[in-house]
Structures are given as C-alpha cells and as structure tokens.
C-alpha positions in Angstrom: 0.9 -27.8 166.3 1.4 -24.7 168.6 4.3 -25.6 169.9 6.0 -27.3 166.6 7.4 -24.2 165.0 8.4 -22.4 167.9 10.5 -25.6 169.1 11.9 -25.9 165.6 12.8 -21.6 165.3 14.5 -21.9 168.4 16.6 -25.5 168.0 17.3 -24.3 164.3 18.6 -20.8 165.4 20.1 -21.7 169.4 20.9 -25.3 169.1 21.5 -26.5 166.1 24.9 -23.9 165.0 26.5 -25.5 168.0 26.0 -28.7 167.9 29.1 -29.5 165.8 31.6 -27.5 167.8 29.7 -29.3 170.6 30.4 -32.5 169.6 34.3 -31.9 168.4 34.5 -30.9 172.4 33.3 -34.1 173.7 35.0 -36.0 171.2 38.2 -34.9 172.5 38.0 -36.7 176.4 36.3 -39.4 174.5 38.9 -40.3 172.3 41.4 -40.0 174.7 40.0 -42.0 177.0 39.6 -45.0 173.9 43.1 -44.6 173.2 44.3 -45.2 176.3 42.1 -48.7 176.7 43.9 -49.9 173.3 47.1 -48.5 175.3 46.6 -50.5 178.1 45.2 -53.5 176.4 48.6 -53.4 173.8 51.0 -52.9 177.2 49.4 -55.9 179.0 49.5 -58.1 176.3 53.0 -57.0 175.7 54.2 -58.0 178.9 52.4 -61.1 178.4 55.0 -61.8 175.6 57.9 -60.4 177.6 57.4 -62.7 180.3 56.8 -65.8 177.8 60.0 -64.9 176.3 62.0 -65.1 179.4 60.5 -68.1 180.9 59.3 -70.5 178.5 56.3 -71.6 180.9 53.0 -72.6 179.7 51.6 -72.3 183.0 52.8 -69.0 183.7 51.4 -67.9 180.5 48.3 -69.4 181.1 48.0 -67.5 184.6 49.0 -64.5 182.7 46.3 -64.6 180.2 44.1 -65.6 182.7 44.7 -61.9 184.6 44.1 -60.4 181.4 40.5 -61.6 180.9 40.2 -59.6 184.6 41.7 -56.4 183.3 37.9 -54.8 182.5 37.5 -55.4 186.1 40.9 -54.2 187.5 40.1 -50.5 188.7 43.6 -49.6 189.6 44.7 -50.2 186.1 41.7 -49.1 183.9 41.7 -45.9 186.2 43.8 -44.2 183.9 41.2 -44.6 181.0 38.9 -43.7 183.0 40.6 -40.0 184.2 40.6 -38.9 180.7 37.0 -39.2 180.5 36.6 -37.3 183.7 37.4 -33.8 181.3 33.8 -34.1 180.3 32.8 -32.9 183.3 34.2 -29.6 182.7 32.8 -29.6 179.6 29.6 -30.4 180.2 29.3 -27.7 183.1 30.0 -25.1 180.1 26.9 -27.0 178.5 24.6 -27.3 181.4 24.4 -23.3 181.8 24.1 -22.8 178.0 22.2 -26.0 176.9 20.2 -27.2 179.9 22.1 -30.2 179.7 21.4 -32.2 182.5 22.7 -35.9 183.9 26.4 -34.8 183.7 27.5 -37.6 185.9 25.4 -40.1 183.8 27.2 -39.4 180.9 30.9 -39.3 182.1 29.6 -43.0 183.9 28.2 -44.1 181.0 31.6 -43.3 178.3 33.1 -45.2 181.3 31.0 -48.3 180.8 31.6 -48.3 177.2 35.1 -48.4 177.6 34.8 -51.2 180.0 32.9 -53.2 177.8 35.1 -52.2 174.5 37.9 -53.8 177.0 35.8 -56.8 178.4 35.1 -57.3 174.5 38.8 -56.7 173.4 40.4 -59.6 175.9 37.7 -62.0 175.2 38.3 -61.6 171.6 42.2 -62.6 172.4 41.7 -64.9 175.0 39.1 -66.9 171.6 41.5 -66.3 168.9 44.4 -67.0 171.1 43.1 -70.5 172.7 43.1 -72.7 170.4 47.1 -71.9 170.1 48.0 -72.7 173.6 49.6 -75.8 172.6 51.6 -74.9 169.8 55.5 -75.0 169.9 56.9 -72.9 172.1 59.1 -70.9 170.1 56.1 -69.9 168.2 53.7 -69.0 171.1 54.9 -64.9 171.3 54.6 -64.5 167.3 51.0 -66.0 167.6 50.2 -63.9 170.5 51.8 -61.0 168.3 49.6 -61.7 165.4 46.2 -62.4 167.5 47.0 -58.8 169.3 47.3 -57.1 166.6 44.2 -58.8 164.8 42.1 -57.3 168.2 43.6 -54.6 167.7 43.0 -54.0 164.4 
C-alpha cells in the first residue's frame, strides 16, 4: 500500500509519456529487420523458379527446395536480417541511462529468434502447401510455386 501510489505517480509522470515514442523507436530496427526475412524468403524462392525454368529438373528442384527448408539455419544468408536488428542496440543504450533498461543483448537475441522462427515457419509453410504439387506437369510447376509463395507470403 506504501509503495503503490508512489510507483504509480512516478510510472504515470516518468514512464508512461514516453512509452509511445519508445516503442515507434524500436519498431523501426524491428520492422526492418522483418522485412528483410520476407525479402530474403521472396529472393530464394525466386531463384528457385529461375532455376526450374531453365532446367526443367525435378531433382534439381527438389534439392533446391530442400536448401530452402535450411535457410532459418543458414547464418551467412539470414545475417543480413539479422544486422538490422543490431540498431536496437544503440537504441536501447539511450534507454538503459534513462529507463534502467537492462538485458540489452537479450532483447536484440531474442527479435533475432523471432525472425528465425517467422523464417523456419515461412519455408515449412511452402515446403506443405508446395508438396503435394511436386508431381504436377512441368510446365505448371513455377506458376504453382508462384501461387504457394505468394499465399506464404500473404
């Protein structure tokens, strides 16, 4: 009871003012860094196409879609997804003097996991939709892997 109203004058008067210009901040390396994991994730599976288009081969295809259920796992490539995030560590020094926020590296790692998992999440969802049309004609094979891209996408 003592320490109630104190706690609530000072979060309603120090904290709470803040805390949207505070969030837009964070938002900003955040976003960015989702962005580029549907980039990456709309690159890969466009070269995926490309290379179904100019071969023709099943089994190539197959390999191909096979390296893309490892992208989540592929730190050279998600690395640039990851570096946009990064920019939250500036921000959260700024936030650590004012706000006593602590765990700065905790929360940088932690965005990062969530965009591993949103990718792990997004190529399983295209490896399912996309299986059962593996052995469709051909010719059709790039529009369906259009169409099941842009549904993960979506």
């Amino acid at each position: 009871a003592t320490v109630s109203e104190p706690a609530q004058k000072c979060c309603t008067e120090n904290i709470q003012p803040f805390l949207t210009s505070i969030l837009e901040e964070l938002m900003g390396p955040v976003s960015s860094g989702f962005t580029e994991v549907r980039s990456l994730f709309d690159k890969e599976v466009n070269e995926i196409i490309q290379n179904f288009q100019k071969t023709n081969d099943t089994t190539n295809l197959k390999e191909n879609v096979d390296q893309l259920m490892k992208l989540p796992f592929n730190s050279v490539k998600m690395e640039p997804c990851y570096l946009k995030v990064n920019l939250l560590q500036e921000l959260l020094q700024d936030l650590k003097s004012r706000f006593k926020v602590y765990h700065i590296d905790f929360v940088v790692q932690r965005t990062q996991n969530f965009m591993q998992e949103l990718m792990e999440n997004a190529v399983y969802t295209f490896e399912q939709l996309f299986s059962p049309s593996r052995q469709a004609d051909s010719a059709k094979i790039a529009t369906i892997i259009e169409k099941v891209k842009l549904r993960v996408l979506k």
